[in-house]
N, C-alpha and C positions, 0 to 999 in steps of 0.2 A: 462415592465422591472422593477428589484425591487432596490430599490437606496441601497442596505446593497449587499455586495458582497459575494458570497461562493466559497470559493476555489475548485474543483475537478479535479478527473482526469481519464483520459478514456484510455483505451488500449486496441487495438485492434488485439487479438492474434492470427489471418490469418498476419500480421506481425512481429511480434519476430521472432525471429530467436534461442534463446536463448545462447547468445552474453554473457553476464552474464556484459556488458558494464555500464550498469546500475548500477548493485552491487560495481563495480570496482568503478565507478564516485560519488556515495552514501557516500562509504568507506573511499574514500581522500577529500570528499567534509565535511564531517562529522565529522573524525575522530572516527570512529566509530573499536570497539578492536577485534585484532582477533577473531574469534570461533560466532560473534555475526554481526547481519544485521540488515540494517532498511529494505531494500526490498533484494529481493532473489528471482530465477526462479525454478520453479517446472519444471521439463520436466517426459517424457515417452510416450510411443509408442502407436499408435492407428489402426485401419483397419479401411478404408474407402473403401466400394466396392472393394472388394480387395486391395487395395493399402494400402500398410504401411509407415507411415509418423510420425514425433516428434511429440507430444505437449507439447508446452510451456507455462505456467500460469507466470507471473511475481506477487507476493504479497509482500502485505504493509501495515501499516496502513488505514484502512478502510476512519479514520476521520468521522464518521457517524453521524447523525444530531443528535439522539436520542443514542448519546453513552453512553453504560453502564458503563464503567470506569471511566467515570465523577461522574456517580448516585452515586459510592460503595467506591468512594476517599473521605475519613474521615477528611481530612485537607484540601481539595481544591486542592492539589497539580496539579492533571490532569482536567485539563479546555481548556474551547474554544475559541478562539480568534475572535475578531467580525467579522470576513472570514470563522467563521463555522471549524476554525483546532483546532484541538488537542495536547493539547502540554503536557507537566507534570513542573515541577515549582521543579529545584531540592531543592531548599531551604525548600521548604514545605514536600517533601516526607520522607516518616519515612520508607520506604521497606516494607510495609507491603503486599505487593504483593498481595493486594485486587481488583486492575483493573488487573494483571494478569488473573487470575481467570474469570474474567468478562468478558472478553476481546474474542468472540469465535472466530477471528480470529488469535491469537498465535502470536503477533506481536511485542510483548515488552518482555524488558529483562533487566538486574540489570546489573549495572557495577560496577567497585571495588569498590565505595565508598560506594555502596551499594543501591543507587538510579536505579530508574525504568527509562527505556530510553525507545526512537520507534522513527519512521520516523515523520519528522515534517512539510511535506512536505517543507523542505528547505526552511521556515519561513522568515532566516535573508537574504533571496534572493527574494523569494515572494514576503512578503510585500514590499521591493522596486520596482516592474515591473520585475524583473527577475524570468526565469525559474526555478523549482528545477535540480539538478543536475544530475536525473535520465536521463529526458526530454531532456534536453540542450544534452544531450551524445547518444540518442538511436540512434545508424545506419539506420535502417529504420523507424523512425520516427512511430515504433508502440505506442506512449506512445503520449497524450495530457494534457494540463493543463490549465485552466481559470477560470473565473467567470461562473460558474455555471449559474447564472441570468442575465446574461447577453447575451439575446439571436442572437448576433451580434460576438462575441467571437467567437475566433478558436473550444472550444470544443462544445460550444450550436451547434452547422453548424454540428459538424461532429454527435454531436447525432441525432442531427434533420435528417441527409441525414441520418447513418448507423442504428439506436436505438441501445441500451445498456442494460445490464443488470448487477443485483450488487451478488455479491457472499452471498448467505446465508440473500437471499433478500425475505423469509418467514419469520427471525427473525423480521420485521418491524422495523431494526437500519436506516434505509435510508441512508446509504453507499453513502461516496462522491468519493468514487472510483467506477466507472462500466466497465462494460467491450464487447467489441463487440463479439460474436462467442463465448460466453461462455457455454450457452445450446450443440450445435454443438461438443464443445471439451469435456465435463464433459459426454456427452451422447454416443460419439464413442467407443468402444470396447476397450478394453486396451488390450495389446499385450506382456506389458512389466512389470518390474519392474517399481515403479515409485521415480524417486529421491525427496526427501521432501523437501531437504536444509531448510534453515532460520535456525534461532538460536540454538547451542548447547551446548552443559553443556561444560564447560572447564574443558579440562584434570586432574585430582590432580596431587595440587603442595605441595612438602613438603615432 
């Protein structure tokens, strides 16, 4: 067991339902403005042996051990906290939307002031022993959160019994988000259209 703790989170998505509970509890936990998300669910339709069924991906901020947005942030602005998160420092960011870019998960977004924003895994809750508000809200408890290293934790158990995998887990970011059944759902036949949600350009005003 390693005495430095890492935040993560697992989700396993033979659970979701895609509830969008999550989004809603993010939203008011957050404050987070219309048209813009820290997490959001993907849904669309799949064939399994014949049967047709939803799938639902919930994403977010990765928080990755080896984040590129950290590398490409020219002030420091986007940095890690000694729990392995990811956060941005609005005071240091200048907009340059250079961890945008970086970022191949598509998870941050600017808000009026102009500063870059994303999921922070609910930091000012975290680091006191509480849940993110994602977690705390999900009806079937598809969502986990813990120390990483700590292999006594709710999530070390549920990866050790289910294993995990991380989304776009060929780039070598080591993703502190994984996810259970995600080969399984990325692999089944799509049937449908697929909704993308997470962040979008807001309307013109003016």
């Amino acid at each position: 067991m390693s005495d430095e703790k890492r935040f993560g989170m697992l989700i396993d998505l033979s659970a979701c339902i895609g509830c969008n509970a999550c989004a809603v509890a993010c939203k008011q936990e957050n404050d987070v403005p219309l048209g813009n998300f820290n997490t959001w669910v993907e849904s669309w339709d799949v064939t399994v042996d014949g049967r047709t069924f939803r799938a639902n991906m919930p994403k977010l901020c990765n928080h990755c051990e080896d984040a590129p947005c950290v590398k490409v942030c020219p002030t420091g602005a986007s940095f890690k906290t000694e729990e392995g998160v990811v956060l941005v420092d609005a005071d240091k960011c200048i907009g340059c939307k250079y961890c945008m870019a970086a970022c191949p998960y598509q998870v941050r977004w600017v808000n009026d002031a102009g500063e870059v924003d994303k999921c922070t895994f609910c930091y000012h809750r975290t680091s006191e022993g509480l849940l993110p508000a994602c977690v705390g809200t999900c009806v079937t408890r598809a969502r986990y959160f813990g120390d990483l290293n700590d292999p006594d934790s709710d999530i070390s158990k549920k990866i050790a019994e289910l294993g995990s995998e991380g989304l776009y887990a060929d780039l070598g970011l080591k993703p502190s988000v994984t996810y259970v059944g995600l080969s399984e759902t990325l692999d089944a036949p799509i049937v449908s259209a697929i909704h993308r949600g997470g962040n979008v350009v807001k309307p013109f005003e003016g």
